[in-house]
C-alpha positions in Angstrom: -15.5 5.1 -12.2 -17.7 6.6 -14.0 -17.1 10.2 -13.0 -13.3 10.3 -13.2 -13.5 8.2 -16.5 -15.8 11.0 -18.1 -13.8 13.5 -16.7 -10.3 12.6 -17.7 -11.7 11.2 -21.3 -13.7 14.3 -21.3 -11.1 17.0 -20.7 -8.8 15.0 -23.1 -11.5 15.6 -25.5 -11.6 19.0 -24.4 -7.9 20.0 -24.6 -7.7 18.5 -28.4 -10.9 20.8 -29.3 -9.1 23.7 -28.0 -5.8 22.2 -30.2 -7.7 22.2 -32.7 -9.6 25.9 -32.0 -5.9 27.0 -31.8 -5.2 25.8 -35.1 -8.0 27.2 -37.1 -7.7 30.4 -35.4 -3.8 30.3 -36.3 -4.3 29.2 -40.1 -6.9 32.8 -40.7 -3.7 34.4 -38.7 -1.5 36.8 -41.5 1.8 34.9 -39.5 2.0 32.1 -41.7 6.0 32.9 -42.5 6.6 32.8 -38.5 4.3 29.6 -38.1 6.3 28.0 -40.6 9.7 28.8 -38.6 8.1 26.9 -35.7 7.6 24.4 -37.3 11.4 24.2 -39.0 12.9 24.7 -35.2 10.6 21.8 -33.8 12.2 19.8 -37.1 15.9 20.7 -35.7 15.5 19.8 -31.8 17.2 17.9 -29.9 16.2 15.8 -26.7 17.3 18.4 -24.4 15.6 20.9 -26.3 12.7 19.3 -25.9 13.0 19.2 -21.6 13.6 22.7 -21.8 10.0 23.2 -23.8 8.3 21.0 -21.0 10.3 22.4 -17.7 8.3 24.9 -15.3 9.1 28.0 -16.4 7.3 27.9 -19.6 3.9 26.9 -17.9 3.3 30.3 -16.1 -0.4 30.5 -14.1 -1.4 32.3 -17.4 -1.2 29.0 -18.9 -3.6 27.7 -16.8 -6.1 30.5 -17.2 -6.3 30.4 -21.0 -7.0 26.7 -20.5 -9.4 27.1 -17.9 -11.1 29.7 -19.9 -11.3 27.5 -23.1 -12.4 24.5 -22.0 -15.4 26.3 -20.5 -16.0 27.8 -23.3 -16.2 24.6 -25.5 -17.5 22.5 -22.7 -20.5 22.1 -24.3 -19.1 20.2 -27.3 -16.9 18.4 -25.4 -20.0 17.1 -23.4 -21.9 16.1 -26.4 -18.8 14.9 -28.0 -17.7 12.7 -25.3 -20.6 11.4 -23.7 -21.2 8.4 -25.9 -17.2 7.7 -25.6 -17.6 7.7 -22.4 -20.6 5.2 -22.3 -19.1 3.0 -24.5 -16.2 2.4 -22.7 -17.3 2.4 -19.2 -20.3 0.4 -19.1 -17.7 -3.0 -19.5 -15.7 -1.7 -16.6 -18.9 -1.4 -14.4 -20.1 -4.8 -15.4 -16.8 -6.0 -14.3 -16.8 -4.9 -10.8 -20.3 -5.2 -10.3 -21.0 -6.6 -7.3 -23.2 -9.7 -6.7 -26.5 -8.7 -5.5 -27.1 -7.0 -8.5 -27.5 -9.2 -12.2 -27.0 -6.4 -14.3 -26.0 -2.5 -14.4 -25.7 -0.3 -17.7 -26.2 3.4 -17.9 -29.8 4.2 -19.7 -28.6 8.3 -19.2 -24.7 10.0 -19.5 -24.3 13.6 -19.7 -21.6 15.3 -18.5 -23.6 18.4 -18.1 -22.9 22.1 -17.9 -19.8 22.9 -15.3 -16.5 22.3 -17.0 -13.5 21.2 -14.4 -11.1 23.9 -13.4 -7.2 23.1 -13.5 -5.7 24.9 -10.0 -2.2 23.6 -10.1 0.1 22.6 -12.3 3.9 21.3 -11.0 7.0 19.7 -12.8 8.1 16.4 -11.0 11.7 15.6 -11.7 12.3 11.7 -12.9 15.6 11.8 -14.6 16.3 12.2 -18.1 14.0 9.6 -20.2 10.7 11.8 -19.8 9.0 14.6 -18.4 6.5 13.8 -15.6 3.5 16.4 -14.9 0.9 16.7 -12.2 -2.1 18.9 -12.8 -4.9 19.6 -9.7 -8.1 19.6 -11.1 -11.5 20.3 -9.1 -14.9 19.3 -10.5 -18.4 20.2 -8.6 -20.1 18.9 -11.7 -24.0 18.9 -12.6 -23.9 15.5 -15.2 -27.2 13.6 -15.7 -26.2 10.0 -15.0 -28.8 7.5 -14.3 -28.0 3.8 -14.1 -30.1 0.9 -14.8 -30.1 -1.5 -12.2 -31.2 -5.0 -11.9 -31.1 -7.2 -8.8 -31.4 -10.7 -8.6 -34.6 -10.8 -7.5 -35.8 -9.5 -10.4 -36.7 -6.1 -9.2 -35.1 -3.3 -11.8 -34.5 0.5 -10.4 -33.0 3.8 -12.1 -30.6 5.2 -9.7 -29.2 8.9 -10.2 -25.8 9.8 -9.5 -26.3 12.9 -8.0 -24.0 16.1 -6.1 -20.9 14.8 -7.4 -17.7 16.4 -5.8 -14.3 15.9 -7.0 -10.7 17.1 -6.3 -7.7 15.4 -7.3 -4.2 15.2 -9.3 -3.6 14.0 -12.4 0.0 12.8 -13.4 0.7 12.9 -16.7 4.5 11.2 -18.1 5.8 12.1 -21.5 8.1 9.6 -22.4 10.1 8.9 -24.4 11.6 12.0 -25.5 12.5 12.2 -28.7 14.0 15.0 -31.6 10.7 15.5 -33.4 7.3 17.2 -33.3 5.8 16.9 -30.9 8.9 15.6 -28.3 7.7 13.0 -27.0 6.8 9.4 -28.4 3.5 9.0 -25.7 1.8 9.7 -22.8 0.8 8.1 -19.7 -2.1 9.7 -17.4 -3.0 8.5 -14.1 -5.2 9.8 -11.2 -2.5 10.4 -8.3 -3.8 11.3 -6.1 -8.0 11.4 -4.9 -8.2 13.8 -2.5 -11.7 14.0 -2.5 -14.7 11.8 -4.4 -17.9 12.8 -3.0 -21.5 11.9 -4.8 -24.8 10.6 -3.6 -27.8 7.9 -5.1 -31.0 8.0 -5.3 -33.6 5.7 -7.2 -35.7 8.2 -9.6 -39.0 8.3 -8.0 -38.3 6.0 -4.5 -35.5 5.4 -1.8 -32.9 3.6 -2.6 -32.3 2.3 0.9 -35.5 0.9 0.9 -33.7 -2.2 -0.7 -30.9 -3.3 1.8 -27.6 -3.3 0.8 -28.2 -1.8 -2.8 -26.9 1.8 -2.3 -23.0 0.2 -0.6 -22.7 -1.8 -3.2 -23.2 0.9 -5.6 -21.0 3.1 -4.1 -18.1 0.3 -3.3 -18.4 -1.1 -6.9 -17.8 2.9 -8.1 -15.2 3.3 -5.5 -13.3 0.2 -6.0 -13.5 0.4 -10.3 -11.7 4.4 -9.8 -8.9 2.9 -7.2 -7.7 -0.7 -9.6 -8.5 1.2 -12.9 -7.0 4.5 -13.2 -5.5 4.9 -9.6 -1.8 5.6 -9.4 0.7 3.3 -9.8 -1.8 2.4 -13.1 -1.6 4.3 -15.8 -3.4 5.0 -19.1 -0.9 5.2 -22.0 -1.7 7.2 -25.2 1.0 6.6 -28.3 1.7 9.9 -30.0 4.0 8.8 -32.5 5.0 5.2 -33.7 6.8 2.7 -31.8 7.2 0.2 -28.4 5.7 1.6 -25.5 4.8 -1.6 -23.7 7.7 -0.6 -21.4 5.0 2.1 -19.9 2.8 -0.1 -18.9 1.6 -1.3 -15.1 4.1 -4.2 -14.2 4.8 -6.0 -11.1 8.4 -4.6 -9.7 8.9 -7.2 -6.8 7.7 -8.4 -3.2 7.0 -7.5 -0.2 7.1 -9.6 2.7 5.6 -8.3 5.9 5.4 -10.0 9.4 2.7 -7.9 11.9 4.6 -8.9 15.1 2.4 -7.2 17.5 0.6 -4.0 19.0 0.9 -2.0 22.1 -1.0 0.6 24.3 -4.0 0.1 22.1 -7.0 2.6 22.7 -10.1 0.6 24.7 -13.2 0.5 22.9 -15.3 -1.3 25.0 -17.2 -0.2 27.8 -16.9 -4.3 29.7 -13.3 -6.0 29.1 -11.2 -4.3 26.3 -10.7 -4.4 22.8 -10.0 -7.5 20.0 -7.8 -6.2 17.6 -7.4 -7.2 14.3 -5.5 -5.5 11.5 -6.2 -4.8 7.6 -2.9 -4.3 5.9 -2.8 -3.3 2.0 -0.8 -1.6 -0.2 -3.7 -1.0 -2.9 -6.8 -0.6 -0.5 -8.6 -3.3 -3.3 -10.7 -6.0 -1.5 -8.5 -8.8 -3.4 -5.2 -7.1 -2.2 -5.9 -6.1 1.8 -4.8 -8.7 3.9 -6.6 -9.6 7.3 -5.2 -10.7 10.6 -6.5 -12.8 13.4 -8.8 -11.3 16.0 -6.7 -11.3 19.0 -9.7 -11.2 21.7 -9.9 -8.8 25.4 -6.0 -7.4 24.5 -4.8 -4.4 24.4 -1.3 -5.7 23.6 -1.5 -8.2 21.0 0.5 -10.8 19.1 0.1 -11.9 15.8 3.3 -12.9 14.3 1.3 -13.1 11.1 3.3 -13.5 7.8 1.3 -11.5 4.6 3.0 -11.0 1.2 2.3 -8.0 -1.3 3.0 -7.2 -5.1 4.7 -4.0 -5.5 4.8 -2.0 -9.1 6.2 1.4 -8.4 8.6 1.1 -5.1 8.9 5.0 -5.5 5.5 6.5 -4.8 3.9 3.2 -2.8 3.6 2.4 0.9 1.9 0.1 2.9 -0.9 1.1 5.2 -1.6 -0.8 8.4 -5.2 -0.4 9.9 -6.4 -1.6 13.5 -9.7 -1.7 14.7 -11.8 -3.5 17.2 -13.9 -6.1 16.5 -17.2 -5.8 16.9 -19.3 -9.2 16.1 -21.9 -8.9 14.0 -21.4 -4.8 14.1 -19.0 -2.6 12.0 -15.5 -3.0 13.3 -14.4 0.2 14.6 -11.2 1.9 14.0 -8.1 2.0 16.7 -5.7 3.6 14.8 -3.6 3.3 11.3 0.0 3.9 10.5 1.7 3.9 7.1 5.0 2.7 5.5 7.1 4.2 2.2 8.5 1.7 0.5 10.8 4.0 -0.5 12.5 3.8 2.6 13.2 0.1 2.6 16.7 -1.4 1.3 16.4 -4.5 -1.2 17.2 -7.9 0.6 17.3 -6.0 4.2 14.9 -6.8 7.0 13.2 -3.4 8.1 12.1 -3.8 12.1 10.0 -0.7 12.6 7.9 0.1 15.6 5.5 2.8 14.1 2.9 5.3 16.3 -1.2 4.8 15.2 -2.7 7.8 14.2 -6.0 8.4 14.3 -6.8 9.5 10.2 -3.5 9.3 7.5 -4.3 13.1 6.1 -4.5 14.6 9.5 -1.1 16.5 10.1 -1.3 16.1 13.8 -2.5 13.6 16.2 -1.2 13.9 19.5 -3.6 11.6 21.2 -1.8 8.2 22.3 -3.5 5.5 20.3 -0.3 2.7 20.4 2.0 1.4 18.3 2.2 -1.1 16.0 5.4 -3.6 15.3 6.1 -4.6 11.8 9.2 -6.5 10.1 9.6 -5.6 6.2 11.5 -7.2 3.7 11.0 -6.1 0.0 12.5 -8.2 -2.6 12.6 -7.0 -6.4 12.3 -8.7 -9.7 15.5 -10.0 -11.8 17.8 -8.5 -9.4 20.8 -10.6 -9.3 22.4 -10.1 -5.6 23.5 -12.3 -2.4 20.6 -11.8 -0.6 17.8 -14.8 -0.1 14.1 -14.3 0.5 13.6 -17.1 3.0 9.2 -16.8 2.4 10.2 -18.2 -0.9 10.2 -22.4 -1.4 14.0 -21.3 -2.9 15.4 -21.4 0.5 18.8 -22.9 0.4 18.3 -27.3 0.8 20.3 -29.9 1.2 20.7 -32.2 -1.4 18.3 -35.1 -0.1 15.5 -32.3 0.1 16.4 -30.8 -3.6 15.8 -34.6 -4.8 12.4 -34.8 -3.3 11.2 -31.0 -4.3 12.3 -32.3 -7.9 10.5 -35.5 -6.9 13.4 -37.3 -8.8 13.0 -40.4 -7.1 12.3 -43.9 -8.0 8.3 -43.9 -7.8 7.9 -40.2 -8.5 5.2 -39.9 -6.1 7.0 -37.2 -4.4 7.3 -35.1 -6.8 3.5 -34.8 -7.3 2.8 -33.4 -3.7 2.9 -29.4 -3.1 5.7 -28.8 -0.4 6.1 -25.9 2.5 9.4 -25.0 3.2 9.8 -25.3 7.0 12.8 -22.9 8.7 13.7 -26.0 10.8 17.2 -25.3 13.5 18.5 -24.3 16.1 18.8 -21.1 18.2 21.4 -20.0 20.0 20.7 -17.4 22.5 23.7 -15.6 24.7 22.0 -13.4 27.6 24.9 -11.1 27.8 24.0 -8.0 30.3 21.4 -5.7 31.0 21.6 -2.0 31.0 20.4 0.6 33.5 17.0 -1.5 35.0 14.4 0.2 37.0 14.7 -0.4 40.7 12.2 -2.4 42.5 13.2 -2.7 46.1 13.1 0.4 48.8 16.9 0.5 48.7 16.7 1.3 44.6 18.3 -2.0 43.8 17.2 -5.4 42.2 17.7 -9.1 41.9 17.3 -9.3 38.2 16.9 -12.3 36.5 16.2 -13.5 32.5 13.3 -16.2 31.4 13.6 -17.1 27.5 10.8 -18.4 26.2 9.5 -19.9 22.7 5.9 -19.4 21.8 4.8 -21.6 19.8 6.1 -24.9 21.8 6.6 -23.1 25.4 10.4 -24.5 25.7 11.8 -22.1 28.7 15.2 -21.3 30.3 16.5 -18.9 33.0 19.4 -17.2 33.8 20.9 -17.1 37.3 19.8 -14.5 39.8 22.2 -11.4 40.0 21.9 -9.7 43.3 21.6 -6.2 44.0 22.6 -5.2 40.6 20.7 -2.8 38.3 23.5 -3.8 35.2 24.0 -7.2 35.7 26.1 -8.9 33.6 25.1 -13.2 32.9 26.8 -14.4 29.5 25.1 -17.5 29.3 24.1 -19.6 26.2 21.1 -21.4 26.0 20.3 -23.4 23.1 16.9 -23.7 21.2 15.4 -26.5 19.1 13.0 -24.6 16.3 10.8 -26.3 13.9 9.5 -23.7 12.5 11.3 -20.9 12.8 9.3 -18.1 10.5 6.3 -18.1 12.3 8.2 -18.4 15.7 8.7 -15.7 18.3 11.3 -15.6 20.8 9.9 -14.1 24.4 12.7 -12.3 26.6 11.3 -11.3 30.3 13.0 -10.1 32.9 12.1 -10.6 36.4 13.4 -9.1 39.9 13.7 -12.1 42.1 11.9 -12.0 45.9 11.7 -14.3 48.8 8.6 -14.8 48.0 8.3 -15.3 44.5 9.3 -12.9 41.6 8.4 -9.3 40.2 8.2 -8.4 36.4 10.4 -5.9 35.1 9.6 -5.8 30.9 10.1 -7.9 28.4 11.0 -7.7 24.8 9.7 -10.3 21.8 12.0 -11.1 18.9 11.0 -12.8 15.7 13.8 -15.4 13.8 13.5 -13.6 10.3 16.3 -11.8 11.2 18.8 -14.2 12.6 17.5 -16.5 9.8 18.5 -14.5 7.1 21.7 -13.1 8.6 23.0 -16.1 10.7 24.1 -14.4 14.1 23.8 -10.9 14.9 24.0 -8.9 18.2 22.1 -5.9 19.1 20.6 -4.3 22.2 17.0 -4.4 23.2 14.9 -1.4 24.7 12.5 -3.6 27.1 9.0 -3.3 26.9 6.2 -1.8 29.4 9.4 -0.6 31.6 10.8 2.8 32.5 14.0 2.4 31.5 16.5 -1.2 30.3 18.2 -2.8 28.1 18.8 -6.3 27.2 21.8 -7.0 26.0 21.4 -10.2 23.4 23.3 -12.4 20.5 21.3 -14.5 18.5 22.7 -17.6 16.0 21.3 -19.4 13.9 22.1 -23.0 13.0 19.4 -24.1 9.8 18.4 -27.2 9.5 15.4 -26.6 5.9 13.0 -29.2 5.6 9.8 -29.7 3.6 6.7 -30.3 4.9 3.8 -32.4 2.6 0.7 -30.2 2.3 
């Protein structure tokens, strides 16, 4: 946090000297008469005149030459001028996330020191007409003296050096609003938007650092995680320029997301006896407080979870969700299977998303042609203060009858009801119509099959079957079976299909449905690839008949 802090504070600093260079330089300049027209047309603009001062063409790479250029040159003032800025302010934000093996941490040493960052990029990103958004690339193999005091809680006190610190990354600044005065805009937000790289090391002055377990991780993940929930895109540093409201600019939660991790499939085998126990991290901002964790699912390479997690979303634009798998290891480091990520961008409001998305081996890797599985997810964002037909049925807002909206009141005679926390429970019933199957693989020597269809709930094992169809490779059943649920969110509907022998029976695939779906739209019919088979279809309609009740908890 440190670094970045000190850096961004730093060439803020850096870019107002150079303002101010600029100015001194212009007031000994004999063009006071043309200054003064400047100023006069600035007076007389106009909100579109201002987007035309900020748009691309008038920040040629000369621009970022001069700049570059300057800064270095004034860098050394900007280090001395900064340095106790900076240790003002950061010290409380390291004392916030600092972790619990240590009892205190405070910088006894901040310099930024002799390198100045470079600007390599500069690009316009069109928002719409309420501001002018800006990303700038900045690279920094800085030389600052940083030493931190440490104290653990044993009482044992060491000064560690930050030390061969690396950094690339983009900043995003938004000028908003725009306005018809000097300077055009009423403030401006800054955020890191990117880390693309954030490489230092430790080391205690005079000793090892690792010589005290567990010291040197915690240091790093406190720096780590104070950059990423401080100053890491979608939050944002706002800067008023002139007077007025900007609390409209700040970091605010924009809605939900609700995320079901159904399953996996064709995970890669990490284990030299048996095979892998999946588990999978899921986060949106990779903060500890924010990354959700799944059950271990143990010796499967094929799992199920059917786990419900909900996320807080606060810019639906620029985030996604990342989904990590690994293999558990015990008391080891788990190790990674394969990751996959999600725009949020891409989901509609108040519509179910059911994606099945490939693993890859590393996010920033352009190609991974390795097959490391797939990973089944069901995604339903749901924004604030949005007034539309759609229902979030995660939510204890789920549509009751008017005996259950009595007790959630707990208007009732003794009004001990009303005292107890209720769980809304997705009680009802499922309808399910096996219609037909499409194109099956064969599994007899004369290419033929006696298909056959076994429904099955998970969670309470209730099973029915469809007739055998002889000989028949598109066999057509339309039969109805009904289902009692009691909990139908965190219920899972198994569909196998089976090629009937003499002697007993043959599987063919399967394919495993969750309820969010039918629940939210009431009956829907769609066709179903079938799972670990060459080629099928399933043929399905689903309907559901609610029955909400509330569960004491």
């Amino acid at each position: 946090m440190s670094f970045v802090s000190g850096l961004v504070i730093g060439v803020l600093v850096g870019i107002a000297l150079i303002v101010l260079f600029v100015r001194s330089e212009n007031a000994r300049s004999a063009r006071r008469s043309a200054l003064a027209t400047t100023i006069a047309a600035f007076a007389r603009m106009t909100v579109e005149d201002s987007k035309k001062l900020l748009a691309p063409e008038y920040y040629p790479s000369w621009v970022l030459n001069w700049l570059n250029a300057h800064l270095t040159k004034i860098w050394p003032y900007v280090d001395e001028a900064a340095s106790e800025l900076i240790k003002a302010n950061v010290e409380p934000i390291l004392e916030q996330y600092r972790p619990l093996v240590l009892s205190s941490l405070s910088f006894s040493k901040f310099t930024l020191g002799t390198v100045a960052p470079q600007f390599t990029g500069v690009s316009i990103i069109e928002g719409g007409d309420e501001g002018i958004t800006m990303e700038l690339e900045m690279n920094w193999d800085g030389n600052p003296s940083i030493i931190l005091d440490i104290k653990t809680r044993l009482g044992v006190g060491l000064p560690v050096q930050v030390k061969n610190i690396a950094f690339t990354g983009v900043f995003r600044l938004i000028f908003k609003p725009l306005v018809p005065e000097f300077p055009c805009f009423g403030a401006v937000s800054f955020s890191l938007r990117h880390k693309k790289q954030m490489d230092f090391t430790l080391k205690v002055v005079g000793g090892d650092i690792s010589a005290i377990p567990g010291v040197a991780d915690a240091l790093e993940t406190t720096i780590r995680d104070a950059v990423e929930d401080s100053i890491t895109w979608p939050v944002r540093k706002v800067i008023p320029i002139l007077p007025g409201d900007y609390s409209d600019l700040e970091l605010k939660p924009v809605g939900t997301l609700e995320v079901k991790l159904v399953q996996a499939q064709g995970l890669t085998n990490k284990d030299i006896i048996g095979k892998s126990d999946p588990f999978a991290e899921l986060h949106i901002r990779p903060l500890r407080n924010r990354t959700k964790t799944s059950k271990v699912i143990n010796n499967d390479l094929n799992p199920i979870w059917n786990e419900h997690f909900e996320f807080v979303v606060e810019d639906v634009s620029t985030q996604h969700l990342t989904v990590k798998i690994y293999d558990d290891e015990g008391l080891q480091a788990a190790e990674l299977l394969g990751c996959a990520q999600v725009q949020l961008s891409q989901l509609e409001p108040g519509k179910v998303k059911d994606v099945w998305i490939k693993l890859v081996k590393d996010l920033d890797l352009q190609r991974d042609t390795k097959d490391r599985g797939k990973v089944h997810l069901e995604l339903l964002y749901c924004p604030y203060g949005v007034e539309s037909g759609f229902t979030n049925p995660f939510t204890s807002n789920y549509t009751m009858t008017s005996l259950e909206k009595v007790l959630k009141s707990g208007d009732t005679e003794n009004g001990d009801l009303g005292n107890k926390k209720r769980t809304v429970i997705i009680r009802g019933v499922l309808s399910v119509t096996v219609i037909s199957a499409e194109d099956l693989p064969p599994t007899d020597l004369l290419g033929k099959a006696d298909p056959f269809v076994v429904l099955t709930m998970k969670k309470t094992g209730m099973k029915n079957s469809t007739r055998v169809v002889n000989e028949n490779l598109n066999p057509v059943w339309n039969q109805t079976f009904d289902f009692v649920v009691e909990d139908g969110l965190h219920d899972m509907l198994m569909v196998e299909v089976y090629d009937h022998d003499t002697f007993g029976k043959d599987y063919m695939g399967r394919c495993i449905l969750t309820l969010t779906r039918v629940i939210l739209e009431g009956e829907y019919k769609d066709c179903f690839p079938l799972d670990g088979a060459k080629s099928g279809k399933l043929n399905l309609n689903l309907k559901w008949m609610p029955q909400p009740i509330y569960r004491d908890s």
